[in-house]
N, C-alpha and C positions, 0 to 999 in steps of 0.2 A: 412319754415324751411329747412336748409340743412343738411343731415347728412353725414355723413363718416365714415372712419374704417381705420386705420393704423397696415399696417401686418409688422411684423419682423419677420427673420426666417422662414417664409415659417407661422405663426399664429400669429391670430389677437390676437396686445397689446393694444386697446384703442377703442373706440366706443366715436365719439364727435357728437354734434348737438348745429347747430346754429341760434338760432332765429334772424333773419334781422329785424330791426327797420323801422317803414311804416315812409314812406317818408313825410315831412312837419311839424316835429311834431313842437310844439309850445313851443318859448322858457319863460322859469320862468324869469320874472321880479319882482313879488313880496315872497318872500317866509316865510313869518309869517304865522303863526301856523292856524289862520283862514281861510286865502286864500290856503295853501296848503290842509287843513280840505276839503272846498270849491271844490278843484280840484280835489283831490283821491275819494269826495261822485260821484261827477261829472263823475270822466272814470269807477268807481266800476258802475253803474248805463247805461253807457254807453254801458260796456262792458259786463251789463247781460241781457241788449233788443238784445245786437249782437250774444250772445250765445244761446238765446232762437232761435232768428230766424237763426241762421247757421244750430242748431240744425231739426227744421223745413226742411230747406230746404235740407241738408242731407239726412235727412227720405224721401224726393221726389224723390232726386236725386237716392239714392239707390234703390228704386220700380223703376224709370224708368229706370237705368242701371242695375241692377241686383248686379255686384260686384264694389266694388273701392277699387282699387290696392294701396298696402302704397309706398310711396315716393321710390325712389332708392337710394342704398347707392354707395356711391367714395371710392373704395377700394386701397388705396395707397400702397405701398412696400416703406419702409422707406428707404432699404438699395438703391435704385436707383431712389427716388423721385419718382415715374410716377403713374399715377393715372391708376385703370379701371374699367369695368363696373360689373365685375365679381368676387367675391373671389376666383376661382379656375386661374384664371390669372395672379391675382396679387399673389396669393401664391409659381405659378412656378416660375414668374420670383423672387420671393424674396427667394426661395430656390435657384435655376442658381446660383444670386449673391454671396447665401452663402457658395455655395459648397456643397450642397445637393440634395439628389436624392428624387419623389415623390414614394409613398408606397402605393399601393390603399387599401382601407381598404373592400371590396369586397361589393360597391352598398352602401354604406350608405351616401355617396356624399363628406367624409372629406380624405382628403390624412395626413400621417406625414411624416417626411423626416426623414433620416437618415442620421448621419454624414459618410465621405468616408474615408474610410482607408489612410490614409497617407503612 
């Protein structure tokens, strides 16, 4: 899965995620109501020996590391396209673009910007 965040204004407008399709999947030549029956009992059954044992193996993985960190999110600035690895980055430069200053909000980790006097 990928996720992302799209910042405007200096705040985030959107939160996407995108599941990638595993590679090879197999193409439908027949698709009548038995054989489709047939194929959905087929990956339902497949797909709960694969969660049982992810599950499984999870629980290992976590006793032998201790923590497992979630995915990272692509924090983009719409008004200048550029991706980064941080919301406090992509927040400045999409404030810069817009003509805003950041505002610390004193340690709670979020800035607002204010618009500048004309």
């Amino acid at each position: 899965m990928v996720r992302g965040a799209l910042i405007k204004n200096g705040g985030v407008r959107h939160y996407l995620a995108y599941h990638l399709p595993a590679k090879g999947l197999e193409r439908l030549k027949d698709i009548g109501t038995p054989s489709l029956r047939m194929r959905a009992q087929r990956l339902a059954e497949n797909g709960y020996r694969g969660l049982v044992s992810a599950t499984t193996l999870l629980g290992e993985l976590l006793d032998a590391v201790g923590e497992l960190e979630p995915p990272p999110i692509i924090w983009k600035a719409l008004e200048t396209n550029e991706c980064f690895d941080t919301r406090e980055e992509a927040s400045r430069r999409s404030r810069e673009f817009a003509g805003r200053q950041d505002v610390d909000l004193g340690g709670i980790g979020e800035t607002i910007g204010e618009t500048r006097q004309r």
